[in-house]
N, C-alpha and C positions, 0 to 999 in steps of 0.2 A: 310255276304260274300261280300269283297270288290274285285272289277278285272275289265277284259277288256277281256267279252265275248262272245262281238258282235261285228260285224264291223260298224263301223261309216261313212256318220250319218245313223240313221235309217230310213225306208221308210215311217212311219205314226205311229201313237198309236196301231192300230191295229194289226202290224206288231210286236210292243213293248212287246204287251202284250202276245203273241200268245209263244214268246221268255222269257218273263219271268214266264208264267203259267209253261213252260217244267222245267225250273229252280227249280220250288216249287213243282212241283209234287210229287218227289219220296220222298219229307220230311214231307207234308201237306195233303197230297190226303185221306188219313184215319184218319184226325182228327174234321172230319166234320167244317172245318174254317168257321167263316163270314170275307168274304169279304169288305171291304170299300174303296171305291173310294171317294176322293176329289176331289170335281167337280170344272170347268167342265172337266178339261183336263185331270183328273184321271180317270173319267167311261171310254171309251171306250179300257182304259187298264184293268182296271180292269176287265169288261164285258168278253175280252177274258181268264183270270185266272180264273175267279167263273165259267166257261162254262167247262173250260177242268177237274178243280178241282170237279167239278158238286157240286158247293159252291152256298151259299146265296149271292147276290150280295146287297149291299144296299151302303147308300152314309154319309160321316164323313164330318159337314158341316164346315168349316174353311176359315177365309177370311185373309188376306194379309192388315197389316198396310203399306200401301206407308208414304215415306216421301212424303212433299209435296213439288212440283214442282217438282219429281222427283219421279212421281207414284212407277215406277218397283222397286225401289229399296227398299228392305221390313225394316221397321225398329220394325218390330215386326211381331205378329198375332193374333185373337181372335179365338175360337172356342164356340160351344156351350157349355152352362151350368156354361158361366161367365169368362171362362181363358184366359186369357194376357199373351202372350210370347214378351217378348220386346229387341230388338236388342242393349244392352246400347251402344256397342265402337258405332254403327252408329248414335244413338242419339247424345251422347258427341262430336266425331267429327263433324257436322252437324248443332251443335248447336239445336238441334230441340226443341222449351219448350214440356214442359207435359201439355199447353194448348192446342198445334198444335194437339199433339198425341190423346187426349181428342177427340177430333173433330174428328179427321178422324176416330179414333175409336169407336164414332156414330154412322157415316156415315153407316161405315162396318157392325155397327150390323143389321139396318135395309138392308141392302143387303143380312145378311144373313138370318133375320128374311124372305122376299120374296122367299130366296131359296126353304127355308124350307118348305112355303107353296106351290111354282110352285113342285116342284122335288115329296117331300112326302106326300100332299095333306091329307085325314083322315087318310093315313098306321100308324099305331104305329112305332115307332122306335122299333130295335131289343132290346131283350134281350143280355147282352154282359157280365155278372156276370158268370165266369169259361170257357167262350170261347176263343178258339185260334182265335185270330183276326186281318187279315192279314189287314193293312194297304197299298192304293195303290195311287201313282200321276205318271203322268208323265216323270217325275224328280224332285232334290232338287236342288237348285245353293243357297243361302243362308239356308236354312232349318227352316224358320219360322214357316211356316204354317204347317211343319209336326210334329215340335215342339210342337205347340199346339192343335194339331190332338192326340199327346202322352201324354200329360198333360192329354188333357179330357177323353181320354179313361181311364187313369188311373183309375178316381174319378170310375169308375163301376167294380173297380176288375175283367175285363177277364184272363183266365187263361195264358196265353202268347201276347203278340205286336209283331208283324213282320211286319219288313215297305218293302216294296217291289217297288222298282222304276227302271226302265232301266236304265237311267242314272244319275252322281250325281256328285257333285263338291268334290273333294275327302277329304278334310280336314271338308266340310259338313258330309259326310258319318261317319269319324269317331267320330263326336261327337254322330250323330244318333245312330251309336254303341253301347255308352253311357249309350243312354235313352232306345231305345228298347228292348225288350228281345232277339232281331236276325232281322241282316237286309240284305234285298239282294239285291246288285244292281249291274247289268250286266257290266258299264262300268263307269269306273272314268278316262276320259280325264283332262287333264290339258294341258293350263292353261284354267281354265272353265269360261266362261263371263255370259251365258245365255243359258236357256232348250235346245231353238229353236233351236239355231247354229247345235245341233247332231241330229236332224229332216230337213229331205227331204219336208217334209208335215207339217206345224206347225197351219194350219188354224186351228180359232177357234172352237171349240167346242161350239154347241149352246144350248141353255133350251130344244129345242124340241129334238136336237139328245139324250141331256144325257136322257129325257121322255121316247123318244124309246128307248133307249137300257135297263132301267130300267123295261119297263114294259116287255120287248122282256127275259129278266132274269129272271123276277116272275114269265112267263108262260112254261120257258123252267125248273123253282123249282118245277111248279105244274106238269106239263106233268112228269117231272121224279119220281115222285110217284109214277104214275101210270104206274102197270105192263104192261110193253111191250110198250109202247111209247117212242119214241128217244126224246133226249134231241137236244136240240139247237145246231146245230152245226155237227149234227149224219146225215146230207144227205147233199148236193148240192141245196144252193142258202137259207139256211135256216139261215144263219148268214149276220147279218147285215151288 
């Protein structure tokens, strides 16, 4: 689903997610999804989707090739389990060798080797073989990283990808199209430069929020078990 059906910008992630949980609902809600947020700036969207979906919230580790001298701009991305999505037209105009790329590509892994252990510590990763699994960030303005968020899920056969973002650069979106099996994103402004610009609120997102909201998710999975306790989000002041 590509459109423009929220008003811009939006007020925070929280506000994002709250907006695109309602979006997935009447299509998702009885397929038991996992959830995946690319951190950091995709948990606390995600957080509010796995909460209303009363989903698995868990995290798709993927890092952002910057050119160099010119971090934001992504000329690729890495995920876990080895895949490289690489931007070639930025490469080639840019000049960038594949020794630059090498290097930053390093860098990236052991950032995200760190994630891996601050974020998911001993949990096992999910099970993701025949699951629908809703992929979640903030937004896409080049679509690397969610590029390679698709790639790796591949490798585990889930039974559907749906990338889910509020906002998105819209010639982004329809590649994402493309690659996932169904993608929904609330608003495709143009002409699109950057996430931030359609966020009121763009502060970072830090290891200890995405910690809390991750662990604040696993106890609102457990309590929803168990009969007659409310999930996260089921009374006043109970959401983060």
């Amino acid at each position: 689903m590509l459109g423009d059906d929220i008003d811009l910008p939006l007020r925070d992630r929280s506000t994002a997610g709250r907006a695109l949980a309602t979006a997935l609902a009447g299509q998702y809600a009885d397929e038991d999804p996992l959830v995946l947020a690319l951190p950091r700036g995709g948990v606390p969207v995600a957080f509010e989707i796995a909460d209303q979906l009363g989903a698995t919230l868990d995290i798709m580790l993927v890092r952002k090739l910057g050119v160099p001298g010119h971090a934001e701009l992504a000329a690729g991305a890495i995920a876990s389990g080895g895949v490289r999505i690489l931007n070639r037209d930025i490469i080639r105009n840019l000049g960038v060798s594949d020794r630059a790329i090498d290097a930053v590509a390093a860098a990236e892994q052991r950032e995200l080797e760190r994630r891996e252990r601050v974020y998911r510590g001993d949990q096992p990763r999910p099970e993701l073989a025949g699951r629908v699994v809703i992929l979640v960030d903030d937004g896409v303005a080049t679509g690397a990283t969610m590029r390679a968020a698709i790639a790796a899920l591949r490798k585990s056969r889930p039974a559907r990808v749906v990338v889910a973002v509020p906002v998105g650069a819209p010639d982004t979106v329809r590649v994402l199209e493309r690659e996932a099996d169904h993608v929904v994103c609330l608003a495709t402004p143009s002409p699109f430069w950057a996430i931030g610009q359609w966020y009121q609120d763009f502060n970072q997102t830090s290891d200890e929020q995405v910690r809390q909201l991750l662990a604040a998710a696993q106890h609102s999975s457990t309590a929803a078990s168990t009969p007659g306790h409310p999930r996260v989000g089921d009374k006043p002041g109970s959401r983060l």
